[in-house]
C-alpha positions in Angstrom: 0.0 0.0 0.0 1.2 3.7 -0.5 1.0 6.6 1.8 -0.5 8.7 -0.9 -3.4 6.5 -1.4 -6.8 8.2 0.2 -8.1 6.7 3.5 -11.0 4.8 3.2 -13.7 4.1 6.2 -13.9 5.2 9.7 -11.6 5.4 12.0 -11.9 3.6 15.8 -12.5 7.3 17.2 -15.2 8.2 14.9 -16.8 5.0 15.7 -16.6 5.0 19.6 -17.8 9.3 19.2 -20.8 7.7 16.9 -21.9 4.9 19.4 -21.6 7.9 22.5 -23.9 10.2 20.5 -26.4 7.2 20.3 -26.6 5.9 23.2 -27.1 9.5 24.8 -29.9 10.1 22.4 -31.8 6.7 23.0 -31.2 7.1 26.6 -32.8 10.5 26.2 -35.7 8.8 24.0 -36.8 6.0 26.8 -36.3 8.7 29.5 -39.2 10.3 27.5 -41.2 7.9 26.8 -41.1 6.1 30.5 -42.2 9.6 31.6 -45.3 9.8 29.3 -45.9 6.3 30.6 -45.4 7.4 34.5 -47.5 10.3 33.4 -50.6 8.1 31.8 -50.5 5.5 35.0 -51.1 9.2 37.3 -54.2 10.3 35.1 -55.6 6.9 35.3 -55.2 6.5 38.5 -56.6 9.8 39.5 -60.0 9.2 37.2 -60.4 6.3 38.8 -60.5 8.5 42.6 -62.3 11.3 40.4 -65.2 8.3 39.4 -65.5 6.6 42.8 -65.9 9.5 44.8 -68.4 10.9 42.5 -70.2 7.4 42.7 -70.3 7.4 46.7 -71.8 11.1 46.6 -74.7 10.1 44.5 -75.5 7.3 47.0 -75.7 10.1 49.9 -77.3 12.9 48.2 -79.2 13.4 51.5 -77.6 12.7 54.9 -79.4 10.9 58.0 -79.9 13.0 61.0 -76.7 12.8 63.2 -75.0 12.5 60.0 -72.1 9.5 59.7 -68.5 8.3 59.2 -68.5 5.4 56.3 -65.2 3.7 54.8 -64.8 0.8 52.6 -62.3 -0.5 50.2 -62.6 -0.6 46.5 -62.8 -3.1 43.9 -59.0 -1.9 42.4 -57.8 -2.3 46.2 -57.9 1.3 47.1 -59.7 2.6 50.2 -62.0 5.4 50.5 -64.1 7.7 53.5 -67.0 9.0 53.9 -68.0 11.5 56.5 -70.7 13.6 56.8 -71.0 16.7 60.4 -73.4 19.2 60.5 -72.3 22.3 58.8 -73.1 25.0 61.6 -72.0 28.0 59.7 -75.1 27.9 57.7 -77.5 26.9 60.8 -80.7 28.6 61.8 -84.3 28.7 63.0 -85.7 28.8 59.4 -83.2 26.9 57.0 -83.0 23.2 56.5 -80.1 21.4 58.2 -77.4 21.3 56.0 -74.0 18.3 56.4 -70.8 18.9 55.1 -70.1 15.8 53.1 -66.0 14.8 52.6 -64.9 11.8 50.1 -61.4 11.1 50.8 -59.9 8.2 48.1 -56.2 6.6 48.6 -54.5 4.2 47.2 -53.7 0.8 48.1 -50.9 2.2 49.9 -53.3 4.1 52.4 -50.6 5.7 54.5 -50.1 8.1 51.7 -52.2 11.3 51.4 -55.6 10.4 49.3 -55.1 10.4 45.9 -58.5 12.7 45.1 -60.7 14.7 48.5 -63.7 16.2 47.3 -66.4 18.4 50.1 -69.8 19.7 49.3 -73.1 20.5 51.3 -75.5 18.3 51.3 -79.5 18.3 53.1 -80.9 16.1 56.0 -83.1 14.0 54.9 -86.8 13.8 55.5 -87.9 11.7 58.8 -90.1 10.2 55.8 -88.1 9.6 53.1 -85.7 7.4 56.1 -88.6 4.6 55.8 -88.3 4.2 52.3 -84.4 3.6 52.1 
């Protein structure tokens, strides 16, 4: 071979500096994705809070005299509360009692803070309307 022939192919440098530049950019692609992954698994499982604590204050759309304290767990494993007290700030001779009603949803893990807590008002229900639940 001669010196003054042209070099032909890549060098072991050029190679190495080639592999460095992909493997940062497909690092850079799965960090990415696994985000919009971690990111999908949070909106799911903050519906699912959003939907059973909607669900739980349709069933109580009037609360008992006294009002209550219910928990439970949920089909997906999670747990959920409950809990319905007298709302004295809007008491008087002439208005209707009114309960302050708060859903509280977790996870399974239950010592974390609830995934989803939702309060509203809500009446006391008719001494009649007790007999027909």
């Amino acid at each position: 071979m001669s010196a003054a022939r042209g070099q032909r192919g890549f060098s072991l440098i050029e190679v190495v500096v080639a592999f460095a530049i992909l493997a940062l950019s497909l690092g850079a692609l799965y960090q990415s994705a696994g985000g919009s992954v971690r990111g999908m698994q949070e909106v799911e499982r903050r519906s699912a809070a959003v939907l059973l604590a909607r669900s739980l204050l349709e069933l109580h759309d009037t609360v008992p005299e006294g009002g209550f304290v219910r928990d439970g767990r949920s089909e997906s494993g999670g747990y959920w509360r409950i809990s319905a007290t007298r709302d004295l700030s809007a008491a008087g001779d002439d208005m209707w009692p009114l309960y302050h009603v708060e859903v509280e949803v977790w996870d399974a893990d239950a010592r974390a803070a609830p995934v989803f807590r939702v309060a509203t008002l809500r009446p006391e229900r008719e001494p009649d309307e007790l007999e027909g639940r």
